[in-house]
PAKENU-538720 format. One record per residue: residue number from 1; residue in three letters; x, y, z of N, C-alpha, C in turn. Coordinates in Angstrom, 2 decimals, padded with zeros to 5 digits. Layout:
BEGIN
<nr:NUM	rest:ALA	neast:X	nnorth:Y	nup:Z	caeast:X	canorth:Y	caup:Z	ceast:X	cnorth:Y	cup:Z>
...
END
This chain:
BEGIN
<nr:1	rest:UNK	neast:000.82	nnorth:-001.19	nup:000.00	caeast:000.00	canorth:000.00	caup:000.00	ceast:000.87	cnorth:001.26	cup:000.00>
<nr:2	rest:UNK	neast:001.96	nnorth:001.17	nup:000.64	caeast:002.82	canorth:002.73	caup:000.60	ceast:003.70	cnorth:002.51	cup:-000.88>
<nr:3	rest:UNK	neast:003.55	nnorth:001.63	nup:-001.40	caeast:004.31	canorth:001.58	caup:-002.88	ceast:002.85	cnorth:002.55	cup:-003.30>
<nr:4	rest:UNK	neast:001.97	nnorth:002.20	nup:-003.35	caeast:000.89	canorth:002.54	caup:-004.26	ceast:000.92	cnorth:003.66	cup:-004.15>
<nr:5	rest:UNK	neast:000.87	nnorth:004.61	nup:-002.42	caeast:000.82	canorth:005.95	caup:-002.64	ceast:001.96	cnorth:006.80	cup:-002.67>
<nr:6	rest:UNK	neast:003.00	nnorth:006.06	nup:-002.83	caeast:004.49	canorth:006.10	caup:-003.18	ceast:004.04	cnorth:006.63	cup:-004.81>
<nr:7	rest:UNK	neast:004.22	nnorth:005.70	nup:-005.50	caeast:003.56	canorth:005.71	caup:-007.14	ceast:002.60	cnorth:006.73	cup:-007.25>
<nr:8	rest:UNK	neast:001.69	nnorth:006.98	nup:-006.83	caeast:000.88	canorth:008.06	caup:-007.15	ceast:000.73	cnorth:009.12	cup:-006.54>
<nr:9	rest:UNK	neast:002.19	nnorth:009.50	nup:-005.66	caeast:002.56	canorth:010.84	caup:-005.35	ceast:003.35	cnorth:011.47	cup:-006.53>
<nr:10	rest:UNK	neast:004.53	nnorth:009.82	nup:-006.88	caeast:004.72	canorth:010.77	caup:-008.13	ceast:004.64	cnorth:010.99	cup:-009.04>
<nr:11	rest:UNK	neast:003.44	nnorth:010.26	nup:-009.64	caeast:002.56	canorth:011.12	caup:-010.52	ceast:002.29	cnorth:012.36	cup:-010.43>
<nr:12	rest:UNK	neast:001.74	nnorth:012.26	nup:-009.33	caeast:000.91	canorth:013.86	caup:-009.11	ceast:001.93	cnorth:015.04	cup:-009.10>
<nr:13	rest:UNK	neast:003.05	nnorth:014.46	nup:-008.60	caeast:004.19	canorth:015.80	caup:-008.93	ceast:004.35	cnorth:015.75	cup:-010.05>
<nr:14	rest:UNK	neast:004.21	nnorth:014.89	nup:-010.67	caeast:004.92	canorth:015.17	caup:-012.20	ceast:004.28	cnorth:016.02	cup:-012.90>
<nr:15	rest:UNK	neast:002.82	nnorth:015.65	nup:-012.69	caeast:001.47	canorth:017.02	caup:-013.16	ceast:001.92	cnorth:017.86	cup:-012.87>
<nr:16	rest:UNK	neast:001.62	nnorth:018.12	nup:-011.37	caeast:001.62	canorth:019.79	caup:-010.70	ceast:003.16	cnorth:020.36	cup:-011.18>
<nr:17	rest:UNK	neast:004.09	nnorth:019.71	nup:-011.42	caeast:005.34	canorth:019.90	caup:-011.95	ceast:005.88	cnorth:020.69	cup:-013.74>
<nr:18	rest:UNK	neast:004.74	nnorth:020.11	nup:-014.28	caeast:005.04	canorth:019.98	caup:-015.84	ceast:004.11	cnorth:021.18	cup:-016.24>
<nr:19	rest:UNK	neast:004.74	nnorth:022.45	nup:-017.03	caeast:004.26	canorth:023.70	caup:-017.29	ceast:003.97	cnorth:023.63	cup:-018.56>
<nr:20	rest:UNK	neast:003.71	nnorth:022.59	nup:-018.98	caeast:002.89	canorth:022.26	caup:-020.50	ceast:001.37	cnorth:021.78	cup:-020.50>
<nr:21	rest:UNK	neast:001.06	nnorth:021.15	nup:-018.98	caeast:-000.18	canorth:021.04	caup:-018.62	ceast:-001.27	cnorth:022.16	cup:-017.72>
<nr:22	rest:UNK	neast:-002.23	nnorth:022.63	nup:-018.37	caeast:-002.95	canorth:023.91	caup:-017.83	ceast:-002.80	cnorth:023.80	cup:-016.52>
<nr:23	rest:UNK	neast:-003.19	nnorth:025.07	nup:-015.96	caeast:-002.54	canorth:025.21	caup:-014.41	ceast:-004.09	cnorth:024.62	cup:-013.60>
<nr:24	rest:UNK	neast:-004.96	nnorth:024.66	nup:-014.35	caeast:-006.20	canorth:024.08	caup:-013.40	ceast:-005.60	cnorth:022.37	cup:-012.71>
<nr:25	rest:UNK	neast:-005.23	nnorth:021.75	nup:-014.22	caeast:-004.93	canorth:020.30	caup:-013.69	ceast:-003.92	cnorth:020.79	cup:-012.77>
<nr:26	rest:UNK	neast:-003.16	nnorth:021.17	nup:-012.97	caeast:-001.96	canorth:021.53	caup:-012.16	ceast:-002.08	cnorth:021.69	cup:-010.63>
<nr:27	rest:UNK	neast:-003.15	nnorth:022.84	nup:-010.15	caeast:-004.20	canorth:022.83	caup:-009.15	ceast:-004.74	cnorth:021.60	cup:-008.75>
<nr:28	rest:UNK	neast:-005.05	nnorth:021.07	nup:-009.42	caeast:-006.05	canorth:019.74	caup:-008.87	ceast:-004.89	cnorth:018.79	cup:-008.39>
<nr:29	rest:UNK	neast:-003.49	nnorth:018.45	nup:-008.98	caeast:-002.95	canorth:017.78	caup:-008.63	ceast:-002.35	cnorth:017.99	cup:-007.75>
<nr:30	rest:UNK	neast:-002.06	nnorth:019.59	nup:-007.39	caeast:-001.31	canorth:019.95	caup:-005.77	ceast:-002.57	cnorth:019.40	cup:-004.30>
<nr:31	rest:UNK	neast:-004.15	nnorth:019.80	nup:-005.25	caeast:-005.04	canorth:019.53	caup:-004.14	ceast:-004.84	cnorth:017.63	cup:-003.73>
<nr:32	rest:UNK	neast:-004.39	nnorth:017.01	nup:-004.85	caeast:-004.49	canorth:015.50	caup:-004.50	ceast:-003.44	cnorth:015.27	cup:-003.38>
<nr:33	rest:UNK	neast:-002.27	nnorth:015.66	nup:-003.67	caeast:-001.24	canorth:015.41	caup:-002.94	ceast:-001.11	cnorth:015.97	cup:-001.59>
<nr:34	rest:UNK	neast:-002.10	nnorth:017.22	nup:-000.87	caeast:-002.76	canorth:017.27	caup:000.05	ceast:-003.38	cnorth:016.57	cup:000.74>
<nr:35	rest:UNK	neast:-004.65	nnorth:015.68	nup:-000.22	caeast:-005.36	canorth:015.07	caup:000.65	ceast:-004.67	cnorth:013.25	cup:000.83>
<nr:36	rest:UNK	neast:-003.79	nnorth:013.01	nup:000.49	caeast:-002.38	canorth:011.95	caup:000.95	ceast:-002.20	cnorth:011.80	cup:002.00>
<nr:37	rest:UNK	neast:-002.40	nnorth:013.06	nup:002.40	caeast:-001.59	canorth:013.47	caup:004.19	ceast:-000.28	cnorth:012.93	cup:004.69>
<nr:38	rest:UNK	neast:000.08	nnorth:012.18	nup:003.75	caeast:001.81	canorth:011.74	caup:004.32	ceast:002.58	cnorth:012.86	cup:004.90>
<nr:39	rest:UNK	neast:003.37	nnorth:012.25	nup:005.57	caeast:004.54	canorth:012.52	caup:005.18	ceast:005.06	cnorth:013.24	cup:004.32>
<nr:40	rest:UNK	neast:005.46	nnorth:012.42	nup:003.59	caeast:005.83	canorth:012.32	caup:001.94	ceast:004.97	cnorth:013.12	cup:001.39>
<nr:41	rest:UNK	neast:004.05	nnorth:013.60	nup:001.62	caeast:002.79	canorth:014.34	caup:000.19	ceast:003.21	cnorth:015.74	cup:001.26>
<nr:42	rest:UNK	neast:003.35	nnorth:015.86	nup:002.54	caeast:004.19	canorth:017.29	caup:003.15	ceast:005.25	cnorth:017.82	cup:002.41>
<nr:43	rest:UNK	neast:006.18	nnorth:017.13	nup:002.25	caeast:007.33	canorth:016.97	caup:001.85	ceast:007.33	cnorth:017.74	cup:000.40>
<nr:44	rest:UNK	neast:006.23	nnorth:016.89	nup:-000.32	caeast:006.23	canorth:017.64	caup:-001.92	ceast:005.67	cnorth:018.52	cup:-001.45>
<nr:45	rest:UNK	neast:005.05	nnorth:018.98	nup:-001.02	caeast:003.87	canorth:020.16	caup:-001.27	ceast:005.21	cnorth:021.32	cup:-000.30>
<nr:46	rest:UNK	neast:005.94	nnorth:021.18	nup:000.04	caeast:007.20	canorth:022.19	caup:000.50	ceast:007.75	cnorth:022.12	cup:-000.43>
<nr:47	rest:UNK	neast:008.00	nnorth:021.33	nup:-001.46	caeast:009.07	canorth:021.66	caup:-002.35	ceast:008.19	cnorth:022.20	cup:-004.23>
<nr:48	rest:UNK	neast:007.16	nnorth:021.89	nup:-003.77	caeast:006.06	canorth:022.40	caup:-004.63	ceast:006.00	cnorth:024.29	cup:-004.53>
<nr:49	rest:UNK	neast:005.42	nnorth:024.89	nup:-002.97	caeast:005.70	canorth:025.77	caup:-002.38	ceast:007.33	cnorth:026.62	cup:-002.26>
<nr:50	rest:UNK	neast:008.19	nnorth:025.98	nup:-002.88	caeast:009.46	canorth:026.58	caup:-002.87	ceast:010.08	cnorth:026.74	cup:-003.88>
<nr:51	rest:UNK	neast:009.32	nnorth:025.81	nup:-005.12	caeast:009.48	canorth:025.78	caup:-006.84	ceast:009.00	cnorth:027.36	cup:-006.88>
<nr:52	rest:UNK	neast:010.03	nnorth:027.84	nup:-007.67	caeast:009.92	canorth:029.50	caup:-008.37	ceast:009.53	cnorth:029.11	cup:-009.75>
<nr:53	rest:UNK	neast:009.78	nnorth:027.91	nup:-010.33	caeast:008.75	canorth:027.73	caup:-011.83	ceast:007.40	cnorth:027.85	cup:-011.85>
<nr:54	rest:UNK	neast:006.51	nnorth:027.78	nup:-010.82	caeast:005.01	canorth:027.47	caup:-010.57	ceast:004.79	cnorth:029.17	cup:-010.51>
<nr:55	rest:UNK	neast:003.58	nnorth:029.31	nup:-011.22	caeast:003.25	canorth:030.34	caup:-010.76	ceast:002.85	cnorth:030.62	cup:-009.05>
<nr:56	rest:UNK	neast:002.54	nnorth:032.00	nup:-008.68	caeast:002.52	canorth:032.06	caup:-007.48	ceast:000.70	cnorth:031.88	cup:-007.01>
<nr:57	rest:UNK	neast:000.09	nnorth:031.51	nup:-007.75	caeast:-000.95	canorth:031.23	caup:-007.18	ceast:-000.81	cnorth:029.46	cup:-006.63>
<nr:58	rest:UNK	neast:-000.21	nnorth:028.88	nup:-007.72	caeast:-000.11	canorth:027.37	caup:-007.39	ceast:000.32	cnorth:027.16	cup:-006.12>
<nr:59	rest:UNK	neast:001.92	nnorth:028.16	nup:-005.79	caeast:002.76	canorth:027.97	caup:-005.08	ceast:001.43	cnorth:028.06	cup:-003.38>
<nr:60	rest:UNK	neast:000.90	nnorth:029.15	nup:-003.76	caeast:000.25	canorth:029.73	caup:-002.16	ceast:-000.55	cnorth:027.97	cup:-002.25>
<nr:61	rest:UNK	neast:-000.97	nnorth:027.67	nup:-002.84	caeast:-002.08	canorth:026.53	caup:-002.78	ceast:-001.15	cnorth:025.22	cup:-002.16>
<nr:62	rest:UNK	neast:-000.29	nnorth:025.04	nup:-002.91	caeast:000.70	canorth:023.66	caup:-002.22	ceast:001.11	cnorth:024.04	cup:-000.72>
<nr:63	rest:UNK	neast:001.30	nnorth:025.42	nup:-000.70	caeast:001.49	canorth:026.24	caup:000.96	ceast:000.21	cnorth:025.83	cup:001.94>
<nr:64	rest:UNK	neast:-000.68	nnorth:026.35	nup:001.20	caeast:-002.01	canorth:025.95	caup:002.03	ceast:-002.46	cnorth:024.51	cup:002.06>
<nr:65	rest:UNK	neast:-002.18	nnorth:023.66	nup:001.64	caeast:-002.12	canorth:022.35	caup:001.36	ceast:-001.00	cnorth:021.74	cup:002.68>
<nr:66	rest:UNK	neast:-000.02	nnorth:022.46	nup:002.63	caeast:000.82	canorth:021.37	caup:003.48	ceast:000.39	cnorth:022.21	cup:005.23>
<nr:67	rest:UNK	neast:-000.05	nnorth:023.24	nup:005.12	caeast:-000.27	canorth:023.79	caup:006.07	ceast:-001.21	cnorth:023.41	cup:007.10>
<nr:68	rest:UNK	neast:-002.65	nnorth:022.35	nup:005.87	caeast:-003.42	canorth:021.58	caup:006.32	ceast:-002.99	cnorth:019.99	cup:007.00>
<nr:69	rest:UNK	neast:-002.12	nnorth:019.96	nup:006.31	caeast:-001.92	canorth:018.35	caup:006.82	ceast:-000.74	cnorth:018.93	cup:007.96>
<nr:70	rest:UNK	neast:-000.06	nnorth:019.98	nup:008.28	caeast:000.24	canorth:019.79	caup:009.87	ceast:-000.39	cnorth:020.17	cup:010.74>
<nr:71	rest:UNK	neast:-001.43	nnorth:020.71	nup:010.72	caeast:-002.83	canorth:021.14	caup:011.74	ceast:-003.41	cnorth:020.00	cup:011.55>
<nr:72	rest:UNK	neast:-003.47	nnorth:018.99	nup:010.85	caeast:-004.50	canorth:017.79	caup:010.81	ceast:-003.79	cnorth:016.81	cup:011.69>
<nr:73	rest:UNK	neast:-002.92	nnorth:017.24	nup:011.88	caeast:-001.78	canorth:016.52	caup:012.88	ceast:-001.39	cnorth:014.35	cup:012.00>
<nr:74	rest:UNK	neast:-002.10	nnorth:014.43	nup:010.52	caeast:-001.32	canorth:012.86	caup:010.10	ceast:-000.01	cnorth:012.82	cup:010.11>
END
């Protein structure tokens, strides 16, 4: 099971990552990797939040995203 959401974290970075795909998907895939709550989905969503390629709306969203999962205390 942590292979699986291993594997489909990084997918989802690869989306929220890749500036050839519209920024909505892009959005949706920072929101997936939020609701992960790892660890690991913290982890990206700081280095999502610290990427200067993303625009800065994405960036505040992966911010607010990881901000949730350490008040959610997983």
């Amino acid at each position: 099971m942590a292979d699986d959401r291993t594997n489909e974290l990084k997918k989802l970075m690869t989306i929220a990552t890749d500036l050839e795909i519209p920024s909505e998907l892009r959005i949706k895939s920072v929101e997936q990797i939020g609701r992960i709550g790892t660890h690991e989905a913290l982890l990206a969503l700081l280095e999502l939040a610290a990427s200067e390629k993303l625009v800065k709306k994405e960036r505040e969203i992966a911010w607010k995203q990881a901000g949730d999962i350490i008040k959610s205390g997983r």
